[in-house]
C-alpha positions in Angstrom: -1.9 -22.4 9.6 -2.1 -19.1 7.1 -2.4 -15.7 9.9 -5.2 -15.0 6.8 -7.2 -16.9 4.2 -8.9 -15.2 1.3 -11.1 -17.3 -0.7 -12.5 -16.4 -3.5 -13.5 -13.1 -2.6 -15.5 -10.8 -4.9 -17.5 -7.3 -4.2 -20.2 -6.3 -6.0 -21.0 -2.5 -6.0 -24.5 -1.3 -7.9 -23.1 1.9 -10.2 -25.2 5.0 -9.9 -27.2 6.9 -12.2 -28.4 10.5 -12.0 -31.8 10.3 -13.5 -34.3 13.1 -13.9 -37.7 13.5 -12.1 -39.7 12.5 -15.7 -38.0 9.3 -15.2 -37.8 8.6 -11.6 -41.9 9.1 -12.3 -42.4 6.9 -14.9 -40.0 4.2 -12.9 -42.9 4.6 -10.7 -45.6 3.5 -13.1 -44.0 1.0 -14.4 -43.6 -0.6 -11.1 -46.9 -0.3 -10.2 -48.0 -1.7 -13.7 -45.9 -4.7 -12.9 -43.5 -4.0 -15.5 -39.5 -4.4 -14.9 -37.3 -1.0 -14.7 -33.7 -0.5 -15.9 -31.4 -2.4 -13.0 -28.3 0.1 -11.9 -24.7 -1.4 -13.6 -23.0 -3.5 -11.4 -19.2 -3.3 -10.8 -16.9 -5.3 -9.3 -14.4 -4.3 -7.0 -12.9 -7.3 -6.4 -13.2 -10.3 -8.5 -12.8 -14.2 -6.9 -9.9 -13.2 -5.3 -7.4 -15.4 -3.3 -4.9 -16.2 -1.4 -3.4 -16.6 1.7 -0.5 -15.3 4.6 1.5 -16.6 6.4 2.4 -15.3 10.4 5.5 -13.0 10.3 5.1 -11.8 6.3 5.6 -8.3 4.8 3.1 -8.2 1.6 2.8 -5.4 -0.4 -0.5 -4.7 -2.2 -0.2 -3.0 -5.9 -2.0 -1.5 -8.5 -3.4 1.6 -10.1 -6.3 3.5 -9.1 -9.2 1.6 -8.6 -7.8 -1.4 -9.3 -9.4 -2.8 -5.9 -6.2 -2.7 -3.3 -8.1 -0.4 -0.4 -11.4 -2.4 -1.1 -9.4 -5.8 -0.1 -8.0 -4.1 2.6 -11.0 -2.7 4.1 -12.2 -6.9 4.0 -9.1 -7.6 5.8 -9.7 -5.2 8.7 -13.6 -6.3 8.7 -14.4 -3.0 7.8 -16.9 -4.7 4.8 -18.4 -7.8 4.1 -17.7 -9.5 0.7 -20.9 -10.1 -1.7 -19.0 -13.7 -2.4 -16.6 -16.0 -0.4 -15.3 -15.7 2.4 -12.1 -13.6 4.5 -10.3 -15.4 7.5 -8.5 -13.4 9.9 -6.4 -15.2 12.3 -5.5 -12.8 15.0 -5.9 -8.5 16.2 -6.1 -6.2 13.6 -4.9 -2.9 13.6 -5.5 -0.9 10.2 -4.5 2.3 9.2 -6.8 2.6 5.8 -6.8 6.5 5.7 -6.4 9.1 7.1 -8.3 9.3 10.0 -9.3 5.8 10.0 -9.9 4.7 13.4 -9.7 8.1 15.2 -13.0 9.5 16.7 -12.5 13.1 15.9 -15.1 14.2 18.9 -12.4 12.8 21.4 -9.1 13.7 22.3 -5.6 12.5 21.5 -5.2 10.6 24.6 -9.0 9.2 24.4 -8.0 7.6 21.2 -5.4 6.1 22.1 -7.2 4.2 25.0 -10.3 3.7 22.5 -8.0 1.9 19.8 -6.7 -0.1 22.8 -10.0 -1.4 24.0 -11.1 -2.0 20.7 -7.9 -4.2 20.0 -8.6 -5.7 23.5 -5.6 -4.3 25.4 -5.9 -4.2 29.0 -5.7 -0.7 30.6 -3.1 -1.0 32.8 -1.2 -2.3 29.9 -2.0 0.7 27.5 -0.9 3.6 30.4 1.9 1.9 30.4 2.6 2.4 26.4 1.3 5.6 26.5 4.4 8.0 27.2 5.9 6.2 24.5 2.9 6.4 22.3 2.8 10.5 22.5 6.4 10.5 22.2 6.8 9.1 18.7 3.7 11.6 17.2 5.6 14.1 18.3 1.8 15.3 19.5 2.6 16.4 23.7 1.3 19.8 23.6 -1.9 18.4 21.2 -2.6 15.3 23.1 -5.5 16.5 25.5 -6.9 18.5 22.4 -9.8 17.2 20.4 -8.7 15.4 16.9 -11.4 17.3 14.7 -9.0 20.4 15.4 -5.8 18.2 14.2 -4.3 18.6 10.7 -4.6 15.6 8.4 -0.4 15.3 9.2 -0.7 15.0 12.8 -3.7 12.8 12.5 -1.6 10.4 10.9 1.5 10.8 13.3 -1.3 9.7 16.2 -3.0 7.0 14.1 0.3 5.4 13.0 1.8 5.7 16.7 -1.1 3.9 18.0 -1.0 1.4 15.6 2.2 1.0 15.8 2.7 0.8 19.6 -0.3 -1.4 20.4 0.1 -5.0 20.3 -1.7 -6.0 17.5 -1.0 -9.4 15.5 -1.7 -7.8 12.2 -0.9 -4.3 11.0 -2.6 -3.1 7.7 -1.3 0.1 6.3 -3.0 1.7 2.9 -0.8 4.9 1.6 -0.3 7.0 5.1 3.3 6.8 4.7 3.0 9.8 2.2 1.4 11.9 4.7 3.6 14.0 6.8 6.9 15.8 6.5 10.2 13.6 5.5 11.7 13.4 9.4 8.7 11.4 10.7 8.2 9.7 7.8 12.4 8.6 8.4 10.8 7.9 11.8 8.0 5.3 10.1 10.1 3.6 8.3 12.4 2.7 11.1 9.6 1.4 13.5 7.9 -0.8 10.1 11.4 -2.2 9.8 11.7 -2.7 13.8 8.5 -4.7 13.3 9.0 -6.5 10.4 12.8 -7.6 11.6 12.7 -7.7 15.5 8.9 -8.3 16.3 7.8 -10.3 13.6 4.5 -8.8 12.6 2.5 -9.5 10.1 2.3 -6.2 7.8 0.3 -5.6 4.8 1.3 -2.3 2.5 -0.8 -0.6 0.0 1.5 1.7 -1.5 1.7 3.9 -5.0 5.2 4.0 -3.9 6.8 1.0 -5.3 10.6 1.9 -3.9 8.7 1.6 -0.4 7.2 -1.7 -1.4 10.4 -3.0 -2.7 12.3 -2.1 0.8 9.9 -3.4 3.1 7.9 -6.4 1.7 9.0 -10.0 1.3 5.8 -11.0 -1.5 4.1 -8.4 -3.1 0.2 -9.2 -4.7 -0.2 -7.3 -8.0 -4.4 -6.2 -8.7 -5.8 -4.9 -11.7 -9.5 -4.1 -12.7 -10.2 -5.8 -9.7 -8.2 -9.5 -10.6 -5.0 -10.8 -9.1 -2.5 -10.7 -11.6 0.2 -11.9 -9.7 1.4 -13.1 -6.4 5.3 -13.8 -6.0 8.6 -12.0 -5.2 8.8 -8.6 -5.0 11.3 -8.1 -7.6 9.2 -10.1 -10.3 6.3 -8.5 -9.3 7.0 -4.9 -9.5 8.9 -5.6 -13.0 5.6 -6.6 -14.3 3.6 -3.5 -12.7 6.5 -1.2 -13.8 5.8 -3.1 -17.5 2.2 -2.4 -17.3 2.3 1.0 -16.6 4.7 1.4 -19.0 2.2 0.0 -22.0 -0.8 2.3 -20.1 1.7 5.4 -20.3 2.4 4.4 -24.6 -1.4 4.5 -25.1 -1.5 7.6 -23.2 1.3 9.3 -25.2 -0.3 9.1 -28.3 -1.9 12.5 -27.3 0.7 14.8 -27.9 -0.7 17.3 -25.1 -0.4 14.4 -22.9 3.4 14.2 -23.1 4.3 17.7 -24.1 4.7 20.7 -21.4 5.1 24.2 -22.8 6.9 26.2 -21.1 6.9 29.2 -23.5 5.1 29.0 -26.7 6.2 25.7 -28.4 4.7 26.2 -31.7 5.3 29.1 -32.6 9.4 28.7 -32.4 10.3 24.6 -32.4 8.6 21.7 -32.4 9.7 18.5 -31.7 8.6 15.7 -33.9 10.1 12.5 -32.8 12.4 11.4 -30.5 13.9 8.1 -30.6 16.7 5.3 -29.7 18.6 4.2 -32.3 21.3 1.1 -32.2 24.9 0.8 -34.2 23.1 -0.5 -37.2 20.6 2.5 -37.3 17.6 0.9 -36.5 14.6 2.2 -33.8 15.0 0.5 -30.7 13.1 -0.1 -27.3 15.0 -2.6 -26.3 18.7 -2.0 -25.7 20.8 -4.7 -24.2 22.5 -4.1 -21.1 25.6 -2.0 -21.2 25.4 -1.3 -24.5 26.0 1.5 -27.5 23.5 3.6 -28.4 22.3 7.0 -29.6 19.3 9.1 -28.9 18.1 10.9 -31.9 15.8 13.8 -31.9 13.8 15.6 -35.1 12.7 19.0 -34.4 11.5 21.0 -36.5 12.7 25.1 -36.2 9.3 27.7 -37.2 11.8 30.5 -37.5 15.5 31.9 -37.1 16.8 30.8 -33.7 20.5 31.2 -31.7 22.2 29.4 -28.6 20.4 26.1 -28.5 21.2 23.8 -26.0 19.8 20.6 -25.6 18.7 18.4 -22.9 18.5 14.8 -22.3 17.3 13.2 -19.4 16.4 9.3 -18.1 13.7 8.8 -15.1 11.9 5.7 -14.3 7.9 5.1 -14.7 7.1 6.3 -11.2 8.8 9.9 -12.3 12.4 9.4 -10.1 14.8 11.5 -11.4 18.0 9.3 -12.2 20.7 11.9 -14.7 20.6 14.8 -17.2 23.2 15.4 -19.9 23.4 18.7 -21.9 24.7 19.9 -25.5 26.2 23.0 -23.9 30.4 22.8 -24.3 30.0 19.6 -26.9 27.5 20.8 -29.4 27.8 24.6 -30.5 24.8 26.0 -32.6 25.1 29.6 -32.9 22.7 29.9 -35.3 19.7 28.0 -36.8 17.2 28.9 -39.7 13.7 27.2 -40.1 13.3 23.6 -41.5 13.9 20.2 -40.1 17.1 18.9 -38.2 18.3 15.4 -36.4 20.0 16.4 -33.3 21.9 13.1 -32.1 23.6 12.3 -28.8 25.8 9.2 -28.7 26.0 7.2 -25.4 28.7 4.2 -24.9 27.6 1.2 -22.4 24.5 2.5 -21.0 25.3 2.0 -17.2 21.9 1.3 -16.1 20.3 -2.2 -14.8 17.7 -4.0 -16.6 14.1 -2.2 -16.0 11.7 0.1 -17.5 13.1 3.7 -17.9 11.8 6.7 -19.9 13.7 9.8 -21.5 12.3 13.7 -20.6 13.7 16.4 -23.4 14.2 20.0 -23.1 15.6 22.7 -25.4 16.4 26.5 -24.0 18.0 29.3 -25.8 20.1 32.1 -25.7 23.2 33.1 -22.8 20.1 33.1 -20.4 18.9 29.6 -21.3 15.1 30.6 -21.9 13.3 27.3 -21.8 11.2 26.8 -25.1 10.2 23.5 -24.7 10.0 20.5 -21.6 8.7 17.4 -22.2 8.5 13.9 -19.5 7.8 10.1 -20.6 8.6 11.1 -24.3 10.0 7.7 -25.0 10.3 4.4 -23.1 12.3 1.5 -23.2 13.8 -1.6 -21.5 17.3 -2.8 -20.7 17.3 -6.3 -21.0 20.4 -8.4 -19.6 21.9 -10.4 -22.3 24.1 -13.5 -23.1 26.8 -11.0 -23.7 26.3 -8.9 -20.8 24.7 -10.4 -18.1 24.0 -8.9 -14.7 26.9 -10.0 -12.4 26.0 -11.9 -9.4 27.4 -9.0 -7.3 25.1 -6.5 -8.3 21.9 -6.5 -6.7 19.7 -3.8 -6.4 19.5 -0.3 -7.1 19.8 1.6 -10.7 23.7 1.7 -11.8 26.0 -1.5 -11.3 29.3 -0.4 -10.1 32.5 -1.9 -11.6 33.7 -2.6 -8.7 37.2 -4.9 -7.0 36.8 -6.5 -4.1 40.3 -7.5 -1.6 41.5 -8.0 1.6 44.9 -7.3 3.7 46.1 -8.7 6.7 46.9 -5.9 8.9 48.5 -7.9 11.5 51.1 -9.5 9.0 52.3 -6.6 7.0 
C-alpha cells in the first residue's frame, strides 16, 4: 500500500485586485440593488494532480517558479486543504517547507526541538535522548537556550534540518533549504539525506531548483508546470525534459538582446556582436550536433571603430548556469589590428567531448596587453548533443558531462 496517495488534487486561489474606493462604492450599490459584481480571477495552483509513493522512495519535485511544487508540498505536510480531491498520508510527517517552517520563533532552540517532537508524537524520554545529538549536528551549542527570533535565517535552518532530520519521522519533505547555509554543513546535509535514504529507508520528497541535487539523491523525480504534472518517471528522463524546457523558455527569452547581452564597458560604441552560431562540415547552422563530432563556432561581430589585441573567448555551460570549459584565441589567433566593418571570427572544434544534453555557449572579447573586457555575454546560443548510430554512448559511461576513453585490465599480483 502507497506511504501516499494523491488523487486528483487541484487548488483553487481567487487572484486579487486593487480597486479604488469609487469602485469598492459602487460594488456596494450594486449589491444592494441585487445586481451581480465582477468575481476576482481564479487561479489554479495545482491542477487534478496525481499520483502515488511508495515506502522507502526518494522523489524529487521540479519545476519553475510557480509552477505549483511548494503548494503540493504544503498538501502533503497537511499544511492546506485542497479545493478538489483528496491527499492520503500514510505515516509521521516531518516537513521542512521554508525557512523557519516549524520553528516557534518565541521559544528557544532546545524548546523546539521538544515542540517538533511532541508534535511528531515522540515520547520525551525518547527525544532527551536524541538531543545531544540533535545540537551537535546544527552546530548551534552556545545558541541553543537562546530564543529563535534572534537566530539568522542560516542557523535556523541548521536547527530545523537537525530536528527533522534526527526525529523519527516516516516521511521527510524538504522544499529548497539545502541552499541555505554555508558549503561545510550543507557537505554535512547531504551526507545525513544519503544516510537516510540508503541505511534508514525513509521516505524523502525534494523540491529543489538544483537539478544536480535532484539527480544525486532521488530515485523518480515528478516534473510540474503551470500547475500540471508533465511527467512522472526516472530521474534521468525527467530532468532531460525540464533541462529541454527551459531551454525553449530561455530561446524565447533571448530574443531580447538585453536579455542575453552583459556590457561590461560600453558595447556599442566599440563592437558589437551580431550572431553567433554552430556550423557543421558542410557549412550549415546547427543545434543539433551529434555526439563526438566536428564542428565550428562562428561568430559575426561587427567593429564601430579602429581596435588592437583582440582576444576572443568561448565558453560552454549548461542551462542551470554550471560552468563546464573556456577556450581563448590568445597564442592561436593574432589580431594586432582591426578597422571598422564586419568580420567572421571561427573557432574549429574536433569530436566535441561532451555527453548528450542541453548546453549553451557564453562569449567574451577583451583587448589590449591588459585584456580590458569590451563585451560578456551568457546563454547566447543553445544546443543539444544527441547520441547517434555512429557514435553511440558506450555502456561504460554513465553519468557526468565528459566520457572518458578509458581501458580497463587486471594483473595477478600473486603470479607475476
Amino acid at each position: 500500500m502507497p506511504i501516499i496517495e494523491v488523487n486528483h488534487v487541484t487548488k483553487e486561489y481567487q487572484l486579487g485586485h486593487i480597486t479604488s474606493l469609487k469602485e469598492n462604492v459602487a460594488n456596494v450599490y450594486r449589491r444592494m440593488a441585487g445586481k451581480s459584481i465582477h468575481k476576482r480571477e481564479d487561479f489554479k495552483a495545482l491542477d487534478d494532480v496525481s499520483f502515488s509513493i511508495e515506502q522507502g522512495e526518494v522523489v524529487g519535485i521540479i519545476g519553475h517558479n510557480g509552477a505549483g511544487k511548494s503548494t503540493l508540498l504544503k498538501h502533503l505536510a497537511n499544511i492546506s486543504k485542497p479545493t478538489k480531491g483528496s491527499v492520503i498520508v500514510r505515516g509521521s510527517v516531518a516537513p521542512l517547507i521554508e525557512v523557519g517552517a516549524g520553528v516557534n520563533p518565541e521559544l528557544t532552540g532546545r524548546e523546539n526541538i521538544y515542540l517538533n517532537g511532541a508534535i511528531l508524537g515522540i515520547p520525551k524520554k525518547i527525544i532527551q535522548q536524541k538531543l545531544d545529538e540533535i545540537i551537535q549536528f546544527s552546530e548551534l551549542e552556545q545558541f541553543i537556550d537562546t530564543p529563535v527570533k534572534r537566530y539568522s535565517s542560516g542557523m535556523t535552518v541548521k536547527l530545523g534540518f537537525s530536528i527533522a532530520t534526527s526525529l523519527d519521522a516516516d516521511i521527510l519533505i524538504v522544499d529548497e533549504v539545502l541552499a541555505v547555509g554555508d558549503l561545510a554543513f550543507q557537505r554535512k546535509c547531504f551526507d545525513r539525506m544519503e544516510d537516510m535514504i540508503k541505511r534508514q529507508g525513509k521516505t524523502v520528497l525534494l523540491v529543489s531548483h538544483n537539478i544536480r541535487q535532484v539527480e544525486r539523491l532521488c530515485t523518480r523525480v515528478i516534473l510540474l508546470n503551470n500547475g500540471k504534472m508533465l511527467m512522472d518517471g526516472k530521474t534521468e528522463s525527467v530532468t532531460d525534459a525540464f533541462f529541454s524546457l527551459s531551454d525553449e523558455k530561455i530561446k524565447k527569452q533571448s530574443s531580447d538582446k538585453a536579455f542575453l547581452i552583459k556590457n561590461i564597458e560600453s558595447l556599442e560604441e566599440e563592437i558589437e556582436v551580431l550572431n553567433i552560431s554552430l556550423i557543421n562540415k558542410e557549412g550549415q547552422s546547427i543545434e543539433i550536433v551529434p555526439y563526438k563530432s566536428d564542428f565550428s563556432i562562428a561568430i559575426l561581430v561587427r567593429v564601430k571603430q579602429e581596435m588592437s589585441k583582440l582576444t576572443f573567448g568561448i565558453g560552454v555551460h549548461t542551462p542551470d548556469l554550471l560552468y563546464l570549459t573556456t577556450i581563448h584565441s590568445e597564442g592561436n589567433l593574432v589580431i594586432d589590428k582591426l578597422y571598422p566593418g564586419e568580420y567572421v571570427v571561427e573557432c574549429k572544434i574536433d569530436k566535441f567531448p561532451f555527453l548528450p544534453g542541453t548546453y549553451a555557449l557564453l562569449m567574451g572579447v577583451s583587448e589590449g596587453d591588459l585584456a580590458r573586457n569590451i563585451f560578456y555575454g551568457e546563454n547566447i546560443a543553445h544546443f543539444q548533443i544527441v547520441a547517434s548510430e555512429k557514435n553511440r554512448i558506450p555502456i561504460t559511461v554513465r553519468g557526468g558531462f565528459i566520457g572518458l576513453d578509458a581501458k580497463w585490465g587486471i594483473k595477478n599480483e600473486v603470479n607475476k
